[in-house]
C-alpha positions as MATLAB code, in Angstrom:
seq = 'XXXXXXXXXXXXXXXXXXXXXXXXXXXXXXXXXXXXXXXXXXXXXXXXXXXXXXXXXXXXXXXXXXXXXXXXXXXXXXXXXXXXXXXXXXXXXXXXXXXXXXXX';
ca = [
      86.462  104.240  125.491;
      86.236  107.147  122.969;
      87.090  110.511  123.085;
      83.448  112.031  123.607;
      83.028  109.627  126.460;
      86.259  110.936  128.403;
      85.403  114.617  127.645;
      81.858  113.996  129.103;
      83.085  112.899  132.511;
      86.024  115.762  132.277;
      83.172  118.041  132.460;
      80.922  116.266  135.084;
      84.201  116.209  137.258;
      85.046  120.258  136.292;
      81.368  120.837  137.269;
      81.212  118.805  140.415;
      84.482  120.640  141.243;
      83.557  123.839  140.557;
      80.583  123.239  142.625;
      82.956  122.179  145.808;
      84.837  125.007  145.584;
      82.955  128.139  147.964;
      85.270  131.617  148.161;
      84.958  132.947  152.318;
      82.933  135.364  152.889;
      83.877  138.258  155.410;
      80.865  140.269  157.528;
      80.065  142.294  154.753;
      78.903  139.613  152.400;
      82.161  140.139  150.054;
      84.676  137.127  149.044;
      88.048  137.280  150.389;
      91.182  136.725  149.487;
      93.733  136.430  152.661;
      94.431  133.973  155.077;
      91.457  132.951  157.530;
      91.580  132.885  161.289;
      91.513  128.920  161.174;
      94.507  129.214  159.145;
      96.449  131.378  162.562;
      94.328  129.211  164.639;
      95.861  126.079  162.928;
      99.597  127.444  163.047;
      99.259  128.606  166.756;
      98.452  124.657  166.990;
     101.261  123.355  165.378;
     103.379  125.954  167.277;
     102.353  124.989  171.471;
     101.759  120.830  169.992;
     105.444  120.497  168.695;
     106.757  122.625  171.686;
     104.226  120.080  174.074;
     105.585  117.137  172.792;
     109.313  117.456  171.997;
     109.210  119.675  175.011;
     107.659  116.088  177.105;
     109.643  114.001  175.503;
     113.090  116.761  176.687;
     111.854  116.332  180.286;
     111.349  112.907  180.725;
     114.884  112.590  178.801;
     115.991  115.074  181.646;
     114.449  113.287  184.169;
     115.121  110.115  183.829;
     118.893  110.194  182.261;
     119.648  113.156  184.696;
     120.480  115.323  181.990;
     119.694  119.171  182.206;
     119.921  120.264  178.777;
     117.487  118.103  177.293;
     114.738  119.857  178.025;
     115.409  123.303  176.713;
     116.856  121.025  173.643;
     113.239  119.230  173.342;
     111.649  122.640  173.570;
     114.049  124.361  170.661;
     113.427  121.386  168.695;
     109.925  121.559  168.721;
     109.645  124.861  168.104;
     112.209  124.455  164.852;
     110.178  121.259  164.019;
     106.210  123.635  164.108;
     108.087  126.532  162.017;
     109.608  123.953  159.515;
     105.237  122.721  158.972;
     104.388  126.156  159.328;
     106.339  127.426  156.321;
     106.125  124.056  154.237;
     101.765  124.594  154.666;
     101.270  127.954  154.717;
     104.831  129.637  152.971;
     103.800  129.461  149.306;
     102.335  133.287  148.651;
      99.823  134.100  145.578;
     101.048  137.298  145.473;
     104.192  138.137  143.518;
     107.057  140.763  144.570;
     109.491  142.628  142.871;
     113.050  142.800  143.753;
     111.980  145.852  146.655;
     109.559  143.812  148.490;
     106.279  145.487  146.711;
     103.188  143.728  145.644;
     103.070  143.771  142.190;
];
């Protein structure tokens, strides 16, 4: 291939891209910049589905090895297990700080 050929589809893909790529729009017609309410919605999720499960699996642990703890373990560890996804998805901030804690 030459190089016209690979900057053709570079700019097919870029347009195609570009096209994908819709800002949210709040109920005044403007774009927005912060976090949607799928974006709580999803994290409110991961929070009760980790706590569900590893909570289930700490009371059938409970139940059927007769021992108490594990179910306030399962629970802890599925709440430590949501907040570890949480933060890895949603933790990385656009918006820088100085050493103060102020938007900059």
């Amino acid at each position: 291939m030459n190089d016209m050929s690979q900057v053709v589809k570079a700019d097919i893909v870029q347009h195609e891209m570009d096209e994908q790529i819709q800002p949210r729009i709040n109920s005044r017609g403007a774009p927005t910049k912060g976090p949607s309410g799928d974006e709580g919605m999803a994290a409110l999720s991961y929070v009760l589905s980790g706590m569900i499960f590893y909570g289930g699996l700490g009371w059938l642990g409970s139940r059927y090895l007769h021992q108490g703890w594990m179910l306030p373990a399962g629970l802890v560890a599925g709440l430590v297990a949501s907040m570890y996804l949480i933060i890895k998805r949603y933790g990385k901030s656009d918006v820088t700080m100085n050493s103060r804690g102020v938007d900059q």
